[in-house]
Every structure is written in C-alpha cells, then in structure tokens.
MARROZA-570847 format. One line per field, with one value per residue (C-alpha): y, z, x; residue number from 1. Coordinates in nm, 2 decimals, m for minus. Layout:
# residues N
yy: c(Y  ...)
zz: c(Z  ...)
xx: c(X  ...)
tilo: c(NUM  ...)
//
This chain:
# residues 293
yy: c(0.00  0.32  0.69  0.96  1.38  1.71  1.99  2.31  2.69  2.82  3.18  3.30  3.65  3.79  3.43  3.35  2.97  2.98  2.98  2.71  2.59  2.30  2.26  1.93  1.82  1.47  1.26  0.86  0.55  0.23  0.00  m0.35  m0.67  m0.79  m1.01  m0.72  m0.34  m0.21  0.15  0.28  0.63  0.77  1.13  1.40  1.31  0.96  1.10  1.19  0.85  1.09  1.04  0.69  0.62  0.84  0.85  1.01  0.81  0.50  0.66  0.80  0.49  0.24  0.46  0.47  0.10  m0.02  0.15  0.03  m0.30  m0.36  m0.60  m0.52  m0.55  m0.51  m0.33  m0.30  0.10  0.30  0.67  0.83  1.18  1.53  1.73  1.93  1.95  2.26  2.47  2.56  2.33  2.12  1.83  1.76  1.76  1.53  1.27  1.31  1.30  1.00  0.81  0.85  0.77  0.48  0.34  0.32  0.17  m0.13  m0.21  m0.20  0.10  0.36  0.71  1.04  1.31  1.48  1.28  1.23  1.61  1.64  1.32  1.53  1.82  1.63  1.65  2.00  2.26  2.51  2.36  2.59  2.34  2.01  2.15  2.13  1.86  1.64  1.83  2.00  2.34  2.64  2.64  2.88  2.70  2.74  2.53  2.51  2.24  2.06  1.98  2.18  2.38  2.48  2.59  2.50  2.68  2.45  2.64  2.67  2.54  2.88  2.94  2.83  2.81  2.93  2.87  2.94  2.73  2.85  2.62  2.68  2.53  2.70  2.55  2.60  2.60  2.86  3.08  3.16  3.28  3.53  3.70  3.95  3.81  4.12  4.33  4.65  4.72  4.94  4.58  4.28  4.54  4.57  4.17  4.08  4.29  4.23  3.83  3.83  4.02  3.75  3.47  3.67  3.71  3.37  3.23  3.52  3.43  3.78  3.76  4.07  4.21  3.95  4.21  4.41  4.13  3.96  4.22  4.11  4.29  3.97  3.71  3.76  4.05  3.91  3.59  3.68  3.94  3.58  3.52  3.88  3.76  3.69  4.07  4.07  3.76  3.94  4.25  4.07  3.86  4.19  4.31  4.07  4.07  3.82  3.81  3.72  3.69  3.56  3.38  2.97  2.86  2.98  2.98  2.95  2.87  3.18  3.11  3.32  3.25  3.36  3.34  3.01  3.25  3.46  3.15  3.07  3.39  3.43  3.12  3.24  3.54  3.37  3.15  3.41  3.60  3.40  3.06  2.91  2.84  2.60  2.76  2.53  2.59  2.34  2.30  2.36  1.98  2.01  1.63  1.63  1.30  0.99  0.65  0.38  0.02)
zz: c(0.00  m0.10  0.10  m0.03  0.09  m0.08  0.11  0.21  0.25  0.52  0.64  0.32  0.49  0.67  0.66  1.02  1.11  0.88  0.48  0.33  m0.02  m0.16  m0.40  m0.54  m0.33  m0.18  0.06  m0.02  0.22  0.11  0.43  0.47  0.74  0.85  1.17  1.30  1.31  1.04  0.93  0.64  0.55  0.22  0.10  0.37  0.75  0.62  0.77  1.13  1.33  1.55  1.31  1.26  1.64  1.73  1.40  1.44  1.16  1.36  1.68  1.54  1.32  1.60  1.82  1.55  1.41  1.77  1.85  1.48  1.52  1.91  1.83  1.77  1.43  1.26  0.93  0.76  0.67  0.37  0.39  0.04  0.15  m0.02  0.17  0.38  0.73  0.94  0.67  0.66  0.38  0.63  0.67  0.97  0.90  0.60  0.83  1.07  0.75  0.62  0.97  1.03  0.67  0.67  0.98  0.86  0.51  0.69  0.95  0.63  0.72  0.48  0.59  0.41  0.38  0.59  0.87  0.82  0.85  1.19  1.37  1.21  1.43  1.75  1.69  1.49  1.65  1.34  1.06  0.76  0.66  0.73  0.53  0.22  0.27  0.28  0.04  m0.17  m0.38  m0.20  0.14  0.41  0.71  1.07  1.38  1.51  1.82  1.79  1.34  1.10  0.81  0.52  0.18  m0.13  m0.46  m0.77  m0.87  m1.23  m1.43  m1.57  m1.20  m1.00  m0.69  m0.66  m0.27  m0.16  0.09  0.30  0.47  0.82  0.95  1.18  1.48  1.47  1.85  1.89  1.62  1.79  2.12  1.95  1.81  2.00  2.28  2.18  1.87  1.83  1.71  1.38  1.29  1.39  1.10  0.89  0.88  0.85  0.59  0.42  0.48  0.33  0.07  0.00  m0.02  m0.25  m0.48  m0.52  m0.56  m0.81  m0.96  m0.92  m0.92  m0.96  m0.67  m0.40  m0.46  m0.17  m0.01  0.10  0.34  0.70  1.02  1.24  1.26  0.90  1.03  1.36  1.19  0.97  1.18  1.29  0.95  0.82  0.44  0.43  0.35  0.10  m0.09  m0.06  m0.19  m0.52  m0.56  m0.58  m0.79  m1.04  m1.04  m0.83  m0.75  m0.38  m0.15  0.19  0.43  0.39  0.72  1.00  0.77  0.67  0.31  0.12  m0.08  m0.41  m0.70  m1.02  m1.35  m1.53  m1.77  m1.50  m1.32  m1.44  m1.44  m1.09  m0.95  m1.19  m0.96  m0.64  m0.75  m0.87  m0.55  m0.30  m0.44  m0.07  m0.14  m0.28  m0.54  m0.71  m0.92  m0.85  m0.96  m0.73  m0.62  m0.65  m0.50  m0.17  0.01  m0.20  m0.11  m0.39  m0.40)
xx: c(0.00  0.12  0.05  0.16  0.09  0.18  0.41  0.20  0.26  0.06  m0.07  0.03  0.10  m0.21  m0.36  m0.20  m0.33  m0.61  m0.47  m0.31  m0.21  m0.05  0.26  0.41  0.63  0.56  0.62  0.57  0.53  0.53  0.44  0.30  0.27  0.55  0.68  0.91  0.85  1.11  1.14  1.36  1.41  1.49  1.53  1.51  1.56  1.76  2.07  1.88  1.87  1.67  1.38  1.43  1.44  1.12  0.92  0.62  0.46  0.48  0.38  0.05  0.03  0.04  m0.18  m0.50  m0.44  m0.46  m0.78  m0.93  m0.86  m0.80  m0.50  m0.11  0.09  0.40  0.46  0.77  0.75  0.98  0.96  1.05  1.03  1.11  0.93  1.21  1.19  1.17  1.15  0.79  0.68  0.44  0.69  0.49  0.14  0.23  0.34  0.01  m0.21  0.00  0.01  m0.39  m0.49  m0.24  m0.36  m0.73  m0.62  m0.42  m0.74  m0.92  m1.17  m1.24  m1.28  m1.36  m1.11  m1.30  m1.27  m0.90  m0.86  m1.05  m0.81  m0.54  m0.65  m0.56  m0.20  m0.18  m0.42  m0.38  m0.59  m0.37  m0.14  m0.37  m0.63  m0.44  m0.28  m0.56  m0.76  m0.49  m0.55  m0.57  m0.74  m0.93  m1.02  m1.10  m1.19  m1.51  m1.58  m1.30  m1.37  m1.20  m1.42  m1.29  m1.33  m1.14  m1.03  m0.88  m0.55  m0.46  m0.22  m0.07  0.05  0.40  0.51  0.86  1.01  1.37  1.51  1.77  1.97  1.88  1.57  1.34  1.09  0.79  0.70  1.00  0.91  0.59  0.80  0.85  0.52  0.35  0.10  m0.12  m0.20  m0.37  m0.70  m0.57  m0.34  m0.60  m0.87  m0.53  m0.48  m0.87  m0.91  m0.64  m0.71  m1.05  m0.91  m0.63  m0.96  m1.17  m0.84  m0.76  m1.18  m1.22  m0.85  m0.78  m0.42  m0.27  m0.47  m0.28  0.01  m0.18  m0.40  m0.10  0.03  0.09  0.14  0.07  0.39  0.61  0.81  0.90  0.99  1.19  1.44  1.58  1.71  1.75  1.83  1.43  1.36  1.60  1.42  1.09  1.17  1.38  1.09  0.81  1.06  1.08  0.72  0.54  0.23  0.24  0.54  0.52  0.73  0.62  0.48  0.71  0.97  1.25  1.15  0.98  0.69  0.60  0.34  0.41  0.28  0.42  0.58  0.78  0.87  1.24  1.27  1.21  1.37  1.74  1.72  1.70  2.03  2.25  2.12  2.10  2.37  2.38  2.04  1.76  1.52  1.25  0.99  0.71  0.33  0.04  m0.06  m0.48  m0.49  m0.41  m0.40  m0.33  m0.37  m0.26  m0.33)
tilo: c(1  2  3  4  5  6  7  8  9  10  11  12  13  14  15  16  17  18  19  20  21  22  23  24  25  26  27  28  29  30  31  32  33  34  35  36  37  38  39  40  41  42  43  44  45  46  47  48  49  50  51  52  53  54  55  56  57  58  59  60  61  62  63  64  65  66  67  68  69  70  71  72  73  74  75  76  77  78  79  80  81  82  83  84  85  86  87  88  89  90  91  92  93  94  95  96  97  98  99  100  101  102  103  104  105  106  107  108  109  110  111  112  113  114  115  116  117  118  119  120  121  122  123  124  125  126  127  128  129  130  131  132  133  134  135  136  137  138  139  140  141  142  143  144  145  146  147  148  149  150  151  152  153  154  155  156  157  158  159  160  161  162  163  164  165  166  167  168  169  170  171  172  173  174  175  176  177  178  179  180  181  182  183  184  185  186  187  188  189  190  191  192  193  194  195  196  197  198  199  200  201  202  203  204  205  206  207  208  209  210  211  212  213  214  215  216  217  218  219  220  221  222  223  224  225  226  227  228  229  230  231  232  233  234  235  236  237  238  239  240  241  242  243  244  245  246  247  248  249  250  251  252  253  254  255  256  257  258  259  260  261  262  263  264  265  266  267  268  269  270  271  272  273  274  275  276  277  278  279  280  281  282  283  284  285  286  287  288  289  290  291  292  293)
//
C-alpha cells in the first residue's frame, strides 16, 4: 500500500493559522505486514537517526491501528520523502495526514477526507497546513468544536510556486515565542481585511490584486528578523514581479506565485542572489491525500 501527501505553505502573509495551499512536493510511504516493526528512510531526515528512532509516523500509526482493530501488528515501513523538514513546507502535517490515513487503510476501514482532516487536528491545532494537505488546492479554514471547516479553490495550471530554501531550519513552537501576545485594534482590521481580501483574490483568480491582499502585520516581520536575508528575498521577488510573496509557514523557506511565464525567471534570480540556497519551481498539487493500492 502506497500513501503519499503534498508539502503546504501556510498563512500565506495575513492568513495567520487559517490559509493554506498546496505545492508538489511529496512525501511517499510504502508499508506492509511484517513479523518485526522495520522503518527505512529515504530522502530528507535519512541522515537523522533521530527520526528513525522516534518517528512520528509510527507513533501515530500504532496509536489509530490499535484502537481500529483492538489487536497489535508489525509493518515493515519506507519513507520516500522530499518534503524538507523545518523549513515551513508542512513536513509535519504530511506525516500526521500519512500516519492517520495509513492506519485506517491497513485495519481496512475507509474514511472520508474529511474525517482524516478532523483526527489530524488532535495532533496540529492550526488547521492551515492540514487542510491542504488532505484536500490540496488552496485552502481557508477554521476550527469550530474541535472539526476543521474549510473551503477549497482548484488552482490553475498557468501558476507556479517558486520557494527558496535557505539552509537553516526554523521550529515552529520557537518561532511563535517570538510573536507579539497582543495586537492592536488598527493591525488585527489591517490583517482581517487584508485576509479576506487574500480569499476573494484567489476564488475570483484575481491575481494581480494579492500584490496588496498579501500584506501582513501579524507574525512575518518578527519571523523573519531571525534570519534577516528573508527581507531581501521578498523584496527581489516583488521586484521581479510576483504576484504574492510571503514567508512559507514559520519559515524558513519563502513562498512566491508567479505566473508560469515569470517562473524561471524568478527562481534564476533567487540562485544568482542567494547561491547558498535551494530555489525550485514546483506546480500547485490540487490532490491532496493519495492513497494507492
């Protein structure tokens, strides 16, 4: 049996916690029965026996396929996975999605996507980058007694995703130590306007106007003084004319969508600016969750 989840790019600049997209860039697992647990790792993390000792995949795994089927089992697990981690691309939340969804496929119990996305919220209490993942496209989305509801826009072919990804990973949990605990009432208006703007822009495929939807005052700012280069990405990437530029996640990968025209463009700049780090151009994944047979 064969899992596989898209990378994300969440908040999307005034979006804090509740806008999400995906991009593809997947992560694969290959698992079935076996007499002893085995766990291989291939692509990123396949140099951290960190990971391999405490996967999450197997911890979330084990815990859902033991309360689906009331018994214990082995699988022999392979993680193909390209999604990189800490960087803001939702390494994470690809391996909840992939663990809950994989559990239910090997007790034999199908589930909707729907109810994949609201286990999912158990173990990441922001639905931004679960949504997508799950349901891939572009995604608003908010929590409601304990269930995640969301709506979903197809993204078009004629768009790109262009990211740079520096080489320094970020945490999540420490990232957010260092937003403000309060915001005044002038910048909580400022970023729900500017957020509902951002939603109307991408359902009416109003592209150019994301150029001033996708302001932020909430988290991108403080963010990014911890890796100062970040500014410097944003403003080259305006310049060259992108339609949105916003800081992937809690960083440290920057997140841009471009016209399919400007995209190598774009991503050349990046690389002669910035050579110390990754630039890709990838497609917008409209999929989601995947499960093969």
């Amino acid at each position: 049996m064969i899992i596989s989840v898209p990378a994300t790019s969440a908040n999307l600049g005034p979006g804090f916690d509740s806008l999400g997209l995906a991009v593809d860039l997947r992560n694969r697992i290959e698992f079935y029965p076996s007499k002893l647990l085995s766990v291989s790792i291939r692509g990123e993390g396949e140099h951290n026996p960190h990971i391999k000792k405490n996967n999450l995949f197997v911890t979330i795994f084990n815990e859902h396929y033991s309360r689906l089927t009331k018994r214990k089992q082995n699988f022999t697990f392979t993680f193909y996975n390209s999604i990189p981690i800490s960087r803001g691309l939702g390494s994470s939340s690809a391996v909840i999605v992939a663990a809950i969804s994989s559990a239910h496929e090997a007790a034999g119990i199908r589930v909707s996507k729907r109810r994949i996305l609201n286990y999912a919220l158990v173990y990441e209490s922001h639905p931004d980058n679960i949504t997508p993942a799950v349901m891939g496209g572009f995604n608003a989305a908010t929590v409601e007694k304990n269930k995640v509801f969301s709506q979903r826009k197809h993204l078009p072919d004629y768009l790109k995703a262009v990211v740079v990804i520096p080489n320094k990973q970020m945490n999540t949990f420490k990232s957010r130590t260092n937003l403000s605990k309060s915001y005044s009432k002038e910048n909580a208006v400022y970023n729900l306007s500017h957020t509902a703007l951002t939603v109307a822009a991408f359902f009416n495929e109003d592209w150019e106007m994301l150029k001033i939807a996708a302001q932020d005052r909430f988290h991108q700012k403080a963010r990014m003084k911890s890796l100062p280069e970040l500014f410097s990405v944003q403003k080259l990437a305006y310049e060259s004319g992108a339609l949105m530029s916003t800081l992937s996640g809690s960083g440290s990968t920057f997140f841009s969508l471009v016209y399919d025209d400007d995209a190598s463009m774009i991503a050349n700049k990046f690389a002669q600016k910035f050579p110390e780090y990754c630039v890709k151009i990838l497609n917008f994944d409209n999929n989601g969750l995947i499960i093969e047979r």
